[in-house]
VOPAGU-2260 file (C-alpha; in pm, 1 decimal, decimal comma):
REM VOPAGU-2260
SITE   aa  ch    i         X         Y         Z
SITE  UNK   A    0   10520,9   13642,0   22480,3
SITE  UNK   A    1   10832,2   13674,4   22662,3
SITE  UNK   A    2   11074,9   13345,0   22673,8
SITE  UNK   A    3   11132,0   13221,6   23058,2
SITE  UNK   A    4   11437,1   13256,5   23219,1
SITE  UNK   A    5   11684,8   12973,3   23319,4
SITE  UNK   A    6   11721,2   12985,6   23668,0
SITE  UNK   A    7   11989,7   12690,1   23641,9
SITE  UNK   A    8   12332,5   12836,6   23669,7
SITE  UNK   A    9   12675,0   12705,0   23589,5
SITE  UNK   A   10   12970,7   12927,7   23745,0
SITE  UNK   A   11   13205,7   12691,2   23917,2
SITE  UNK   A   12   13334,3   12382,3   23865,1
SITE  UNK   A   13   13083,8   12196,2   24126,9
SITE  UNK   A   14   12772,9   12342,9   23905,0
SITE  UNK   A   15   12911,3   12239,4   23592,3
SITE  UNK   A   16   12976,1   11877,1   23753,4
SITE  UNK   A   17   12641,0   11792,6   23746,4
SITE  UNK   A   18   12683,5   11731,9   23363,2
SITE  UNK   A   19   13030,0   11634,8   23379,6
SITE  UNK   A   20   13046,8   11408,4   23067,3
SITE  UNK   A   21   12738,5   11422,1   22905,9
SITE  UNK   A   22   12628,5   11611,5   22565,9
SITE  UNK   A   23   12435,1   11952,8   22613,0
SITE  UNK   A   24   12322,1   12107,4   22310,0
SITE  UNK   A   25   12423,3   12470,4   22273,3
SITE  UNK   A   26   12068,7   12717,8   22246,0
SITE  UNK   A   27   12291,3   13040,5   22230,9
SITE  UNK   A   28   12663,6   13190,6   22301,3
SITE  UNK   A   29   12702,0   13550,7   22475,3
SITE  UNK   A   30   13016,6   13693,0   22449,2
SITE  UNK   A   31   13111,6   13928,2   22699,7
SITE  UNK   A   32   13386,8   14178,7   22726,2
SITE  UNK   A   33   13605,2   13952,9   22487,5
SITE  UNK   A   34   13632,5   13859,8   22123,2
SITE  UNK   A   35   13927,0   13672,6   21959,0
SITE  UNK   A   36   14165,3   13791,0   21693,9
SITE  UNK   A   37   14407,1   13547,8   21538,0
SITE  UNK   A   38   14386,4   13276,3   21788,0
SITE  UNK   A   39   14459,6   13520,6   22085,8
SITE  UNK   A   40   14156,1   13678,6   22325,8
SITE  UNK   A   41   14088,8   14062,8   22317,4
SITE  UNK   A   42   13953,6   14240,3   22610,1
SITE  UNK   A   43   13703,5   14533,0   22527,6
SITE  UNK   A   44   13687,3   14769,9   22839,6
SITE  UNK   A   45   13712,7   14486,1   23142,0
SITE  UNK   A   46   13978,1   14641,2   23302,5
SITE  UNK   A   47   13863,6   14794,7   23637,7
SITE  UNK   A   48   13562,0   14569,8   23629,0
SITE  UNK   A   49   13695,9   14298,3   23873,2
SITE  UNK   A   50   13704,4   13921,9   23708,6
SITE  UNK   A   51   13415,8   13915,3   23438,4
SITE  UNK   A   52   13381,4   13535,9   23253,8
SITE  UNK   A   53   13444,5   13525,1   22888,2
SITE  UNK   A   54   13083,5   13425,6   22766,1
SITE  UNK   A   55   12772,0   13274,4   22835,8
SITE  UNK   A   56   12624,7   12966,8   22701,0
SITE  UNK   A   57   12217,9   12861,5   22706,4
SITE  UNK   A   58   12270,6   12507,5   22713,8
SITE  UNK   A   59   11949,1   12176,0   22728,9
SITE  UNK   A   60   12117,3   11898,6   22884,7
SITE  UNK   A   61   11931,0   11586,7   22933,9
SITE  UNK   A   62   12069,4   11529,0   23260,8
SITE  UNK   A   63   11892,2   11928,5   23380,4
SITE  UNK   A   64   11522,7   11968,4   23440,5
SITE  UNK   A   65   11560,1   12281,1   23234,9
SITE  UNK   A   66   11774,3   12497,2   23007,9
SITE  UNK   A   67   12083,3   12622,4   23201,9
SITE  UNK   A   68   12323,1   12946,5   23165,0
SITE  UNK   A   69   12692,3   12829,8   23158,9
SITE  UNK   A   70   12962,8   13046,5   23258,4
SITE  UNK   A   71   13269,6   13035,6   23044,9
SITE  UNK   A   72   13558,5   13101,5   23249,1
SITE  UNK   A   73   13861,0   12919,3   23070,8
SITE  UNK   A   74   14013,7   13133,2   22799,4
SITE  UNK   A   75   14065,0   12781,7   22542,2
SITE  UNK   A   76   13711,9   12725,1   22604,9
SITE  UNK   A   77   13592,5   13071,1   22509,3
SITE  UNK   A   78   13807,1   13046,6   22159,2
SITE  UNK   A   79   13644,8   12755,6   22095,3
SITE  UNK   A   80   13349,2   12838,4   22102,7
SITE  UNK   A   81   13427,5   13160,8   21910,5
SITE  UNK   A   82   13569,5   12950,0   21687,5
SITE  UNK   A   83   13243,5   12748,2   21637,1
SITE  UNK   A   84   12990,1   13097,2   21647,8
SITE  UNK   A   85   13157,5   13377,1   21562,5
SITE  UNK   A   86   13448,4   13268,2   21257,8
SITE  UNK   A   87   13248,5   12983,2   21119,9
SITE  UNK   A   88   12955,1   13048,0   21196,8
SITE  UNK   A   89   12683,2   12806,5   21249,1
SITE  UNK   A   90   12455,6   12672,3   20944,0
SITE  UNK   A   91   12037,3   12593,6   20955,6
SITE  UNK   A   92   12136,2   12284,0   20902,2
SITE  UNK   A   93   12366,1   12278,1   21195,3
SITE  UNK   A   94   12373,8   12268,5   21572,3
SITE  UNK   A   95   12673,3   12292,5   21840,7
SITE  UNK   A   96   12680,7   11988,3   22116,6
SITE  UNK   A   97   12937,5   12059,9   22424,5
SITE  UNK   A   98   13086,0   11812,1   22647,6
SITE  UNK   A   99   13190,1   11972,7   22981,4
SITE  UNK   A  100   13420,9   11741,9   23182,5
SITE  UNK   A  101   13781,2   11788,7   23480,8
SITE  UNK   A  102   13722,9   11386,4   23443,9
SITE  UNK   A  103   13852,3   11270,6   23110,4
SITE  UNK   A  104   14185,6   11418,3   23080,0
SITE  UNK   A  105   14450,2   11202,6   22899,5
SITE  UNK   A  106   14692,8   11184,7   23214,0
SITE  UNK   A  107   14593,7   11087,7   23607,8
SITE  UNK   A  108   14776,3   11418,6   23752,0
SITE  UNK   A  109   14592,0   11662,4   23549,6
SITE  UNK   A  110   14324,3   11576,2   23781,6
SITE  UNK   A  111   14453,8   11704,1   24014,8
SITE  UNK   A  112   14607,2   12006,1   23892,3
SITE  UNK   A  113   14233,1   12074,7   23679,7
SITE  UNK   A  114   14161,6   12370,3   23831,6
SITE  UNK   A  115   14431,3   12577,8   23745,9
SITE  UNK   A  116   14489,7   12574,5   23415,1
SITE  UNK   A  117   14309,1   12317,5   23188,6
SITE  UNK   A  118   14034,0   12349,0   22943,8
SITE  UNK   A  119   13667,1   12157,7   23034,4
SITE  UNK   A  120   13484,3   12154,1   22700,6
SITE  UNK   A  121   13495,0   11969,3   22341,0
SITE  UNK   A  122   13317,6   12141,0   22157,1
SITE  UNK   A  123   13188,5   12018,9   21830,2
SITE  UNK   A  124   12992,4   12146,2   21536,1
SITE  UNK   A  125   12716,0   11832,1   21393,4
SITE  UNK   A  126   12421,3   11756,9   21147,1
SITE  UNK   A  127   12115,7   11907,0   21311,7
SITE  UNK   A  128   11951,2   11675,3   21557,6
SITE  UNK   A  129   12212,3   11497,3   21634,9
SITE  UNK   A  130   12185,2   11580,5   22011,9
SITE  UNK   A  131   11859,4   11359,9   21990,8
SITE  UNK   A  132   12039,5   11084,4   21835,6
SITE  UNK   A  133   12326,6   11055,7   22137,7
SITE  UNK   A  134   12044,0   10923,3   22323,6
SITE  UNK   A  135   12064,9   10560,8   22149,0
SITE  UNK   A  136   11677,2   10481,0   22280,4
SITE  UNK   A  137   11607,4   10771,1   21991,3
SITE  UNK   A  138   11569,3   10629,7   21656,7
SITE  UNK   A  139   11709,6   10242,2   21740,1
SITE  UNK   A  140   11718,7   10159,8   21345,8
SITE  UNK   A  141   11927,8   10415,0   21298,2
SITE  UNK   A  142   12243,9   10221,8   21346,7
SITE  UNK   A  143   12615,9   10181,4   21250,3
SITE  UNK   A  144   12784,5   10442,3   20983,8
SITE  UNK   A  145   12489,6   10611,6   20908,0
SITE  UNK   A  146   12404,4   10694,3   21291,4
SITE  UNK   A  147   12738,1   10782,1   21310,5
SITE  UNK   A  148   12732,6   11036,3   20969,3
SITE  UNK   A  149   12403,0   11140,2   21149,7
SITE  UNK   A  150   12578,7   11184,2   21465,7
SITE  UNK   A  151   12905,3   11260,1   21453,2
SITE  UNK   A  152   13083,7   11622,8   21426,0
SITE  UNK   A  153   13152,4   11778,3   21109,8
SITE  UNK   A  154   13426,0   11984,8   21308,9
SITE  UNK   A  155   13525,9   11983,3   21621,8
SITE  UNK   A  156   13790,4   12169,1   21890,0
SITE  UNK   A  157   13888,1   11873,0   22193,7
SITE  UNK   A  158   14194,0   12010,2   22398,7
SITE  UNK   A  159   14427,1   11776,9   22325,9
SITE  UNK   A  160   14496,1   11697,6   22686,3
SITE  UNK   A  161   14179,3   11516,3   22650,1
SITE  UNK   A  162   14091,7   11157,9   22612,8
């Protein structure tokens, strides 16, 4: 049996604003022609190809009918998600929630200037099902500091220009 397609796609800015602020839980990250050494991103053989995004992401999102591919276009965004993947590494136990957002910056201009240069995700490493949880109709008992140590990242990578 072969798994369906997404035919949901996130490229630009005006996709991705559909979830602008909400939690998406990360299914799988696809490099592309890029990996990251020491902080800094390496480009494997792009050159010549024209502009080729950083990554992929398979992504649920309560606020999609379906699963969605996400393009990763912003070079702090890709790192952090390498980060997450590819030097951490994710455990069973584990899952990786994104918040995509040009909304929540700390300061009014950067709205303005979003598109050319600032990051759009947090990205955060948390206790498996936890995505379930940030829906607060999901397990009501579940309340306070233990919804929150159910909840809440173990690690995470917000651009600090965010709120």
């Amino acid at each position: 049996m072969t798994e369906k397609k997404s035919e949901i796609t996130l490229l630009r800015d005006k996709q991705w604003s559909v979830i602008d602020g909400e939690p998406c839980l990360v299914i799988d990250f696809r490099p592309f022609l890029h990996s990251v050494k020491g902080g800094k991103v390496i480009s494997h053989g792009s050159q010549g190809l024209g502009y080729v995004p950083y990554a992929s992401v398979t992504i649920e999102c309560k606020k999609l009918p379906e699963r969605a591919t996400g393009f990763i276009c912003h070079k702090m965004d890709f790192v952090h998600l390498w980060l997450a993947f590819k030097e951490r590494t994710i455990g069973q136990d584990e899952e990786v929630i994104i918040y995509w957002s040009r909304k929540h910056y700390k300061y009014k201009f950067l709205r303005l200037l979003w598109w050319v240069f600032a990051p759009r995700l947090w990205v955060m490493v948390c206790p498996k099902g936890a995505f379930e949880l940030f829906d607060s109709s999901f397990r009501p008992e579940l309340q306070g500091e233990a919804r929150w140590k159910a909840e809440g990242p173990i690690v995470d990578w917000k651009p600090e220009i965010m709120r």
